[in-house]
NUGUNU-272146 format. One record per residue: residue number from 1; residue in three letters; z, y, x of N, C-alpha, C in turn. Coordinates in nm, 3 decimals. Example, Ala and Ser with C-alpha at 12.3 -4.5 7.8 and 13.67 -1.06 7.14 Angstrom:
<sites>
> resi_resn_n.z_n.y_n.x_ca.z_ca.y_ca.x_c.z_c.y_c.x
> 1_Ala_0.780_-0.569_1.319_0.780_-0.450_1.230_0.780_-0.330_1.320;
> 2_Ser_0.708_-0.225_1.285_0.714_-0.106_1.367_0.787_0.003_1.290;
</sites>
This chain:
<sites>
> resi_resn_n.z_n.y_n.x_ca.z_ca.y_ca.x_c.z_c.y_c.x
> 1_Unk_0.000_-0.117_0.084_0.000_0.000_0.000_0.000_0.124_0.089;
> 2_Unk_-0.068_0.231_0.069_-0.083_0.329_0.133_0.019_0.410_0.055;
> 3_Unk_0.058_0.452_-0.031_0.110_0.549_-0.111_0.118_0.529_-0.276;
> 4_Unk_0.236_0.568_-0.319_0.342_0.550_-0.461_0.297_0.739_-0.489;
> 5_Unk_0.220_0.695_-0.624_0.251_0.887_-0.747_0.321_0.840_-0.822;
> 6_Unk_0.453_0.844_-0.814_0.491_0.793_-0.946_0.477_0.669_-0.939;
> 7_Unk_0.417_0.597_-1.077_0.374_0.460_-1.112_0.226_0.422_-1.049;
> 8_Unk_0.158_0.515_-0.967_0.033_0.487_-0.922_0.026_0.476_-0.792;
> 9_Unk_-0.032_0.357_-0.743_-0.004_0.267_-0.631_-0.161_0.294_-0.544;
> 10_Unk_-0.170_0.331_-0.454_-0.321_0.362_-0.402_-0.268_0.301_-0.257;
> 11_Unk_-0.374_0.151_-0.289_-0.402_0.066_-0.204_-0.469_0.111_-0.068;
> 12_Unk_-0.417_0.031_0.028_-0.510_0.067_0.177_-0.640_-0.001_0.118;
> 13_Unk_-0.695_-0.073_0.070_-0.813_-0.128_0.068_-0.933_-0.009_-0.012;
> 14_Unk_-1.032_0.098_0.013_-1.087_0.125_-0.042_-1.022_0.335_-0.086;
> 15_Unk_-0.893_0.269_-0.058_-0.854_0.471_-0.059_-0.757_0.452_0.034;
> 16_Unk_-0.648_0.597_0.019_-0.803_0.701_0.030_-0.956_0.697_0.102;
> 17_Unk_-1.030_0.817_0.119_-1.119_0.782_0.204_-1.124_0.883_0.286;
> 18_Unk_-1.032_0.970_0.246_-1.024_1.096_0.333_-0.882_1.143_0.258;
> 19_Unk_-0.782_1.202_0.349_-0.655_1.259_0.296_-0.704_1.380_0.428;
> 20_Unk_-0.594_1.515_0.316_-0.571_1.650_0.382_-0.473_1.732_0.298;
> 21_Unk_-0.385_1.765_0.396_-0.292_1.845_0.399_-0.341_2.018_0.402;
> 22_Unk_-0.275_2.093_0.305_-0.280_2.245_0.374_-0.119_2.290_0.316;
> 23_Unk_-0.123_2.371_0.428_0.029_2.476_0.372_0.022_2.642_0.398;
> 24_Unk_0.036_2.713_0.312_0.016_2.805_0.355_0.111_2.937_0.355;
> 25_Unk_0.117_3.025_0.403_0.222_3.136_0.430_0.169_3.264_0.347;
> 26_Unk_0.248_3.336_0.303_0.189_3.419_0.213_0.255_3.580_0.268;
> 27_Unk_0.172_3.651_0.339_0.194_3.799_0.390_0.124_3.853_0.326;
> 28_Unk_0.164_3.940_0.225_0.045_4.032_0.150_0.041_4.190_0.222;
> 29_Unk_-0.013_4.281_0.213_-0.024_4.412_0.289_0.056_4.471_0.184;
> 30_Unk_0.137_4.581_0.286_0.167_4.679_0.216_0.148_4.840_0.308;
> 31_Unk_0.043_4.879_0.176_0.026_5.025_0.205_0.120_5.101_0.306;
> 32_Unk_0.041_5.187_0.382_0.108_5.276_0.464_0.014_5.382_0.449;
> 33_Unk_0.135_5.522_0.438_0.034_5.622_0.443_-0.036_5.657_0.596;
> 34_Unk_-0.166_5.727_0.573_-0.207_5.769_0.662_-0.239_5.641_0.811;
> 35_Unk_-0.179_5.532_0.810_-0.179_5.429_0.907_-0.274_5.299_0.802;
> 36_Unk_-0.277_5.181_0.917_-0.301_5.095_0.866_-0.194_5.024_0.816;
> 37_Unk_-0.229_4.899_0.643_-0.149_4.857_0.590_-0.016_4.739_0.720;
> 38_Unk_0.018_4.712_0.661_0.148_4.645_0.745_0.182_4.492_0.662;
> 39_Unk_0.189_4.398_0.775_0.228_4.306_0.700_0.381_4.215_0.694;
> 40_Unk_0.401_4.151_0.540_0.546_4.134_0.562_0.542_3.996_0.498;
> 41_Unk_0.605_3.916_0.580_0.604_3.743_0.481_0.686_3.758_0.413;
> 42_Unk_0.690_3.709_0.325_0.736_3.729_0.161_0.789_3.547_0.103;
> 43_Unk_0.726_3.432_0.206_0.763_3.327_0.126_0.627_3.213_0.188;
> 44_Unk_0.661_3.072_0.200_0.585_3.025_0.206_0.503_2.978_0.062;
> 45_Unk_0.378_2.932_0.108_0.288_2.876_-0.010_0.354_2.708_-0.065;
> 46_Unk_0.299_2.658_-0.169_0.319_2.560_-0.184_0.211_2.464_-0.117;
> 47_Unk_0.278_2.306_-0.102_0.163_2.217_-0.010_0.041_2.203_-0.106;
> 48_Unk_-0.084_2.172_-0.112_-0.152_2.113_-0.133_-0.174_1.986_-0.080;
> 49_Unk_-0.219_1.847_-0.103_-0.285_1.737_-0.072_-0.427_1.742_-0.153;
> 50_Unk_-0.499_1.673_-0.054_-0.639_1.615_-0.156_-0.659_1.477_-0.100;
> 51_Unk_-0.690_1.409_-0.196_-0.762_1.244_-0.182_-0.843_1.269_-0.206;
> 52_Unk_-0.932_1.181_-0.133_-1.066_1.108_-0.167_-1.040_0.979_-0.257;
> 53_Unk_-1.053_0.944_-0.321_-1.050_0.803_-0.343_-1.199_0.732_-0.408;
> 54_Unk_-1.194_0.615_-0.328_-1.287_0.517_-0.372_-1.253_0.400_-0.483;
> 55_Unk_-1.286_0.373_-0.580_-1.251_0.256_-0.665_-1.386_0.158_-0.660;
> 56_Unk_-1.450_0.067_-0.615_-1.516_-0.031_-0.659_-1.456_-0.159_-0.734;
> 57_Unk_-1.560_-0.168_-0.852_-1.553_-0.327_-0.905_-1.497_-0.445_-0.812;
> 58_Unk_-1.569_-0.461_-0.731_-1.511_-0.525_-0.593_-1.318_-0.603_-0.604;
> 59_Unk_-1.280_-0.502_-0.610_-1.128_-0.491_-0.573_-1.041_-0.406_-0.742;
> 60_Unk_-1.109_-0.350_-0.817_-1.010_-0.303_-0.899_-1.122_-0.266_-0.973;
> 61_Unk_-1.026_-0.251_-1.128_-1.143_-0.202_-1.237_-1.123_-0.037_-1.229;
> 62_Unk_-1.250_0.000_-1.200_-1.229_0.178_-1.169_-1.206_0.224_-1.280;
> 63_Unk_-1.264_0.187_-1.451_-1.270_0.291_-1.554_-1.095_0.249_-1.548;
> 64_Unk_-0.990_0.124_-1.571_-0.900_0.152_-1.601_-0.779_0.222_-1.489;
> 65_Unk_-0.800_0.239_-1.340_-0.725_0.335_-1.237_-0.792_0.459_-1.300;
> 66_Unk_-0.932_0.518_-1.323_-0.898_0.633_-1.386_-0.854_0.660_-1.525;
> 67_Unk_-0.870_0.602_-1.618_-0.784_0.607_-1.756_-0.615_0.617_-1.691;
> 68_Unk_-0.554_0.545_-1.582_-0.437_0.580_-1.553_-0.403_0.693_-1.486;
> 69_Unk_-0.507_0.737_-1.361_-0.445_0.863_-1.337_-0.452_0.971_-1.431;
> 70_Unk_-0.574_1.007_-1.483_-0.571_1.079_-1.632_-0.446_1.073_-1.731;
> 71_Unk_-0.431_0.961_-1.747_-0.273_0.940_-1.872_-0.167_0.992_-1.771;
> 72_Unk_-0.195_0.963_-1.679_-0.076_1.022_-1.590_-0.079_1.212_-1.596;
> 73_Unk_-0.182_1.222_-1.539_-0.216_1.396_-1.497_-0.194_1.459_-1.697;
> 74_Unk_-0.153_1.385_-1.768_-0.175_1.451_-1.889_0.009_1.454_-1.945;
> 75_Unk_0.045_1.355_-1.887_0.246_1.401_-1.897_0.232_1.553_-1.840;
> 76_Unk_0.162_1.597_-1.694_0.228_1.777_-1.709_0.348_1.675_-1.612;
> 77_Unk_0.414_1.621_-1.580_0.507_1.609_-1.467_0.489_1.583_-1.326;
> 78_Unk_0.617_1.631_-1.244_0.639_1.608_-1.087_0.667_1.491_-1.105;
> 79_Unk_0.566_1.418_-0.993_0.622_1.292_-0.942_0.629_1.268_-0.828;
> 80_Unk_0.707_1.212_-0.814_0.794_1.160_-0.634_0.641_1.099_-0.570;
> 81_Unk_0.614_1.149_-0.417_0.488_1.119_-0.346_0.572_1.048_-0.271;
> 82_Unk_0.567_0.886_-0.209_0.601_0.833_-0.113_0.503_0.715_-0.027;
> 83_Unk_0.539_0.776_0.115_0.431_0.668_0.156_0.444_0.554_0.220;
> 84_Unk_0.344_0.464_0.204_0.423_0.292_0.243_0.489_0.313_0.368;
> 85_Unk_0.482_0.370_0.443_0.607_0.362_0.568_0.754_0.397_0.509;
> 86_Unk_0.800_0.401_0.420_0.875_0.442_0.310_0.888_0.617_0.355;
> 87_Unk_0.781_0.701_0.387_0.874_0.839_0.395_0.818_0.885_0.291;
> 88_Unk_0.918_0.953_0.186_0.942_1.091_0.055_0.886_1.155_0.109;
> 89_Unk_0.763_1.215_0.081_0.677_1.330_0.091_0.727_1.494_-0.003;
> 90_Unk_0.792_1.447_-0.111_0.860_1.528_-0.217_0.787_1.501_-0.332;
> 91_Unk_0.806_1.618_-0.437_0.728_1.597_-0.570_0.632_1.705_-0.571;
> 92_Unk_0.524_1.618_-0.666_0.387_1.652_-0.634_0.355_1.679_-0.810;
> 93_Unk_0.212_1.804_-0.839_0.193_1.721_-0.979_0.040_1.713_-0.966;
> 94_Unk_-0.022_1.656_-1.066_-0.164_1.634_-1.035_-0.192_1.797_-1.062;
> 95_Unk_-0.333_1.836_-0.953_-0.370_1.973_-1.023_-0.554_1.910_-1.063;
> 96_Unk_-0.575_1.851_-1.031_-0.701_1.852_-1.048_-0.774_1.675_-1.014;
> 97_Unk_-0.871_1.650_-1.105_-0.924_1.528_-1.085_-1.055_1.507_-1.073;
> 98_Unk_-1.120_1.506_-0.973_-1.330_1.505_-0.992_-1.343_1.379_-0.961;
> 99_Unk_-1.447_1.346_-1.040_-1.486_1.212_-1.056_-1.661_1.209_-1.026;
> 100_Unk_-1.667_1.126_-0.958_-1.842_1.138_-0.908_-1.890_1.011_-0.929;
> 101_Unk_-1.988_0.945_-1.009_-1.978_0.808_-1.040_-2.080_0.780_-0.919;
> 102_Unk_-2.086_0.703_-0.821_-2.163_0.594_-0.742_-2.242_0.512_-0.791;
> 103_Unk_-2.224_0.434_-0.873_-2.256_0.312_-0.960_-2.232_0.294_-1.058;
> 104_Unk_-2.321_0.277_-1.127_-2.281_0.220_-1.319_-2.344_0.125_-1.351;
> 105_Unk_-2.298_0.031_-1.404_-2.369_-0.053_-1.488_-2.498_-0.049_-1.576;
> 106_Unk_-2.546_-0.132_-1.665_-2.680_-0.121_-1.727_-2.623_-0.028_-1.856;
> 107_Unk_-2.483_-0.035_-1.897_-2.446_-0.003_-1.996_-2.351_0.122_-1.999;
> 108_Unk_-2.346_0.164_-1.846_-2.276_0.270_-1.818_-2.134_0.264_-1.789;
> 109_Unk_-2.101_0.131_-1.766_-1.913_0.126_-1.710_-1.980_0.148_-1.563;
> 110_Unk_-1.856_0.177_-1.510_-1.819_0.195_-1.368_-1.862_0.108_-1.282;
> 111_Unk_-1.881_0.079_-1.148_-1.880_0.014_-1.086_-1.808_0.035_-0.921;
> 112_Unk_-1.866_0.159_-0.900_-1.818_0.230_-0.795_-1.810_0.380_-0.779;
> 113_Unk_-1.717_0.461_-0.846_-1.677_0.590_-0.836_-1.571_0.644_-0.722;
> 114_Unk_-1.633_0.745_-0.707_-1.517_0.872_-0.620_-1.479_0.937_-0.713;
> 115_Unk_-1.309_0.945_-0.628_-1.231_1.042_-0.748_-1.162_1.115_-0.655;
> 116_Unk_-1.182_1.241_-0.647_-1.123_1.366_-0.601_-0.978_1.409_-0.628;
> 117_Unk_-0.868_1.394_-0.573_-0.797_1.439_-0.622_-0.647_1.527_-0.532;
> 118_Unk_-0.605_1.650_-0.656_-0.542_1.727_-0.588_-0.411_1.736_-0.638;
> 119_Unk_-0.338_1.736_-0.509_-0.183_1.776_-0.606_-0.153_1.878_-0.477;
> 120_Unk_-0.036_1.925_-0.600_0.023_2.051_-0.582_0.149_2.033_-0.549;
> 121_Unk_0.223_2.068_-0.457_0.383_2.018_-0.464_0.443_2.097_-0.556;
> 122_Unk_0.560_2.045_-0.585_0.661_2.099_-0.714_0.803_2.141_-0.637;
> 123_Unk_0.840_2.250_-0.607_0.970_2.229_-0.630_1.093_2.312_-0.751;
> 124_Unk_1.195_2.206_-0.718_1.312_2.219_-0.832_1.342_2.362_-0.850;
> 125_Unk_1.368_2.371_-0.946_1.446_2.562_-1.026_1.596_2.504_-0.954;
> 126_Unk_1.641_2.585_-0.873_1.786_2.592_-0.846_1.836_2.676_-0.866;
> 127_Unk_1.759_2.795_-0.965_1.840_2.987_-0.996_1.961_2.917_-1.039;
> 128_Unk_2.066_2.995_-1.038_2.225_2.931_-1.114_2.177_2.942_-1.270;
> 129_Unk_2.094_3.023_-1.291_2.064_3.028_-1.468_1.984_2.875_-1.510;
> 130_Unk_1.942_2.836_-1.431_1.815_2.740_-1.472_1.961_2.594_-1.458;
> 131_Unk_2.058_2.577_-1.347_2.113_2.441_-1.362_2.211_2.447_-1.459;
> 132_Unk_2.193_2.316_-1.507_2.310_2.314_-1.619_2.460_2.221_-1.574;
> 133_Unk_2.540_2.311_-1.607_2.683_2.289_-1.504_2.726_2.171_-1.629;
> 134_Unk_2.733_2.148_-1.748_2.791_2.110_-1.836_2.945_2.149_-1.822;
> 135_Unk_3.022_2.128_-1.951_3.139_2.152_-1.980_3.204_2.120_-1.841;
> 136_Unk_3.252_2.241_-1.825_3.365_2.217_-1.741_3.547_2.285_-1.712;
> 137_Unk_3.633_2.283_-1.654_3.710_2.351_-1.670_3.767_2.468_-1.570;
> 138_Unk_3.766_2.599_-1.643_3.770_2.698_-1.518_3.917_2.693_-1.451;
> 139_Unk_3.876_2.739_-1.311_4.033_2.741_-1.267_4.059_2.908_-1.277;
> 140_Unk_4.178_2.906_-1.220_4.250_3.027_-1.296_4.320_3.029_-1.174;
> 141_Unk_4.432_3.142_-1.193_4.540_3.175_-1.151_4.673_3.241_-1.217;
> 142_Unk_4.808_3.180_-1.204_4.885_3.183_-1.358_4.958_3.190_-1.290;
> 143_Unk_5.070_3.236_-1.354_5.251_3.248_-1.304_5.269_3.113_-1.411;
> 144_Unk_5.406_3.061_-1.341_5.440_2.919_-1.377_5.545_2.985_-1.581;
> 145_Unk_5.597_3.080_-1.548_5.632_3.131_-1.715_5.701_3.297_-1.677;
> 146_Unk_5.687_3.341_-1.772_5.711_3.548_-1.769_5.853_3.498_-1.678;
> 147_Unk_5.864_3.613_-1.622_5.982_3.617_-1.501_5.979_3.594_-1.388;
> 148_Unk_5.963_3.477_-1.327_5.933_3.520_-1.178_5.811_3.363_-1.164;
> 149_Unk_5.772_3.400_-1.033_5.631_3.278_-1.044_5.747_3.199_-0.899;
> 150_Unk_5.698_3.052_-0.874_5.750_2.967_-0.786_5.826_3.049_-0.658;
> 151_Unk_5.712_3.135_-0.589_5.777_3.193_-0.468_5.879_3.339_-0.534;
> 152_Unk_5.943_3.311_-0.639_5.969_3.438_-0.634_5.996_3.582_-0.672;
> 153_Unk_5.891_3.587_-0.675_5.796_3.725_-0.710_5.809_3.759_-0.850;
> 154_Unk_5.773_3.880_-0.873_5.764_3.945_-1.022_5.665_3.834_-1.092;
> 155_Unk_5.688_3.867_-1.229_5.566_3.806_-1.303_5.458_3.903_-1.329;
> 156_Unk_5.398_3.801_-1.374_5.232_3.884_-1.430_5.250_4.000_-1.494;
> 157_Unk_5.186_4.111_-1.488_5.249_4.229_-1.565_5.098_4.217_-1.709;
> 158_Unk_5.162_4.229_-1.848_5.037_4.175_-1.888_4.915_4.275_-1.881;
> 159_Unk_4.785_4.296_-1.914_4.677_4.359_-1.901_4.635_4.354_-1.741;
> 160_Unk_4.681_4.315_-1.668_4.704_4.306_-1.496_4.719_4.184_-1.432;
> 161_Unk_4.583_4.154_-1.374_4.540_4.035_-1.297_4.650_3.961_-1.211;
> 162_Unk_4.675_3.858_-1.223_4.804_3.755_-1.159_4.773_3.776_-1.024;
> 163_Unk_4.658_3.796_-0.965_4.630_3.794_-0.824_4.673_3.936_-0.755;
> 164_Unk_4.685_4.026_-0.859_4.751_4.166_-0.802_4.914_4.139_-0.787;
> 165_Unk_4.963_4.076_-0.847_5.151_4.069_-0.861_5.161_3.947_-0.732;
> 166_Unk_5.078_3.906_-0.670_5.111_3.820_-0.575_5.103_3.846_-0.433;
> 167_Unk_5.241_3.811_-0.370_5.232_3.938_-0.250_5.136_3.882_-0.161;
> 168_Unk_5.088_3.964_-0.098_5.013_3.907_0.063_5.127_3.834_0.142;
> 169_Unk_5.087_3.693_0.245_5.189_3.683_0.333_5.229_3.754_0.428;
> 170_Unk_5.110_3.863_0.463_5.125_3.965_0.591_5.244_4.027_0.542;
> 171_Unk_5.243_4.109_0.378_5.314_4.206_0.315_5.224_4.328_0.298;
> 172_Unk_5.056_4.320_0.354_5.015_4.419_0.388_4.915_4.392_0.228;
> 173_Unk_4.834_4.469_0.136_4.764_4.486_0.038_4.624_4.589_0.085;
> 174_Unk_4.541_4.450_0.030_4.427_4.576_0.041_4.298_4.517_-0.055;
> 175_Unk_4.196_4.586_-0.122_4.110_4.492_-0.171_4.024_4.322_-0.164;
> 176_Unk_4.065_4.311_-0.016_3.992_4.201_-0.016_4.070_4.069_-0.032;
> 177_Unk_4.067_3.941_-0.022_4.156_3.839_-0.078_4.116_3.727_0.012;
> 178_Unk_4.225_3.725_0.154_4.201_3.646_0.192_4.226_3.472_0.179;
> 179_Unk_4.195_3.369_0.261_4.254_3.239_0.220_4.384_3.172_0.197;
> 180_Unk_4.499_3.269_0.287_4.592_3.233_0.253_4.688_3.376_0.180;
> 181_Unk_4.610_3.416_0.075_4.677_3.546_0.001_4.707_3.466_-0.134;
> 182_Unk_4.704_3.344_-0.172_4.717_3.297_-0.311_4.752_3.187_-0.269;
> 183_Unk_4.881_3.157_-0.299_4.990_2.997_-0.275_4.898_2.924_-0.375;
> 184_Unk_4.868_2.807_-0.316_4.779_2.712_-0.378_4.885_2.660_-0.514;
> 185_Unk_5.038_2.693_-0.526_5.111_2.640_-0.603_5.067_2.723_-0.758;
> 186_Unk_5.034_2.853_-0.722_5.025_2.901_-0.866_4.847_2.900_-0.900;
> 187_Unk_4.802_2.809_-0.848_4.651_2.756_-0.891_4.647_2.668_-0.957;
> 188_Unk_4.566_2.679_-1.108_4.607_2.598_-1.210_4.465_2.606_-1.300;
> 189_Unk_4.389_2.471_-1.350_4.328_2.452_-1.428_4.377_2.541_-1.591;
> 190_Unk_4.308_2.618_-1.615_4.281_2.665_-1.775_4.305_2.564_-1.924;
> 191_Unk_4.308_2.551_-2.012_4.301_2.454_-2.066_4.153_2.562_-2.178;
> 192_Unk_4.024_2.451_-2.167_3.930_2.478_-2.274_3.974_2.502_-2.394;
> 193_Unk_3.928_2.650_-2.389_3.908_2.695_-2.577_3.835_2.621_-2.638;
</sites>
């Protein structure tokens, strides 16, 4: 086996007949007055691959490998590219399929077609808006009950953040909050509304 799309298995025997890689970098110009524009990379491109592939009668029925990559390229999904040396290439989706028939029958099935084909790599949405955290429970920071918290200290004054009534260990206060400015004792799971 040369390579796994998904559920589609493209044999060393007959494909590809040509594989190619491109990647590309994307610097667009930006205007400058009076000078020439200036350029700034902004992001790489996504990969492209292209196959060649050969199907003959010979070795496989071509009309039904293309009825499959088609049913495939028509889900619209990324699928995992891996190649028989087992290395994950990543996820790929079909962008494009040309088909050039070689050979046909008296009646017009297949016999020996090229099939062109392109994928596009995919990658995952990781914005924090796009993953879904599911239910979970926030942590907090609480005095143990009104009056004084474990080490001590005043209680929570109400309308006024628990993390302000808690002294620094220096004794010193200032906006920022370092790692050991909050006794891990008064860190406490929320209970879900």
């Amino acid at each position: 086996m040369f390579a796994v799309l998904g559920d589609i298995q493209f044999e060393v025997v007959g494909s590809p007949e040509s594989y190619e890689s491109a990647d590309g970098y994307d610097f667009p110009e930006q205007r400058v007055i009076e000078s020439k524009p200036r350029l700034q990379w902004v992001g790489d491109e996504l990969e492209r691959l292209n196959l060649e592939l050969m199907w003959h009668a010979s070795f496989t029925n071509p009309a039904a490998q293309l009825a499959l990559l088609r049913a495939t390229a028509a889900t619209h999904l990324a699928l995992p590219l891996v190649f028989g040396d087992g290395g994950f290439r990543g996820f790929f989706v079909i962008e494009s399929i040309k088909v050039k028939s070689q050979q046909l029958s008296a009646g017009g099935a297949p016999i020996a077609i090229r099939v062109a084909l392109a994928l596009k790599e995919w990658i995952a949405d990781t914005s924090p808006s796009s993953l879904s955290l599911g239910t979970f429970t926030t942590l907090g920071i609480t005095t143990a009950s009104p009056g004084t918290v474990s080490n001590g200290s005043n209680a929570a004054t109400p309308g006024v953040s628990a993390l302000l009534n808690i002294p620094s260990p220096t004794g010193t206060s200032g906006p920022n909050l370092e790692a050991d400015d909050v006794p891990a004792a008064v860190i406490v799971r929320s209970v879900p509304r």
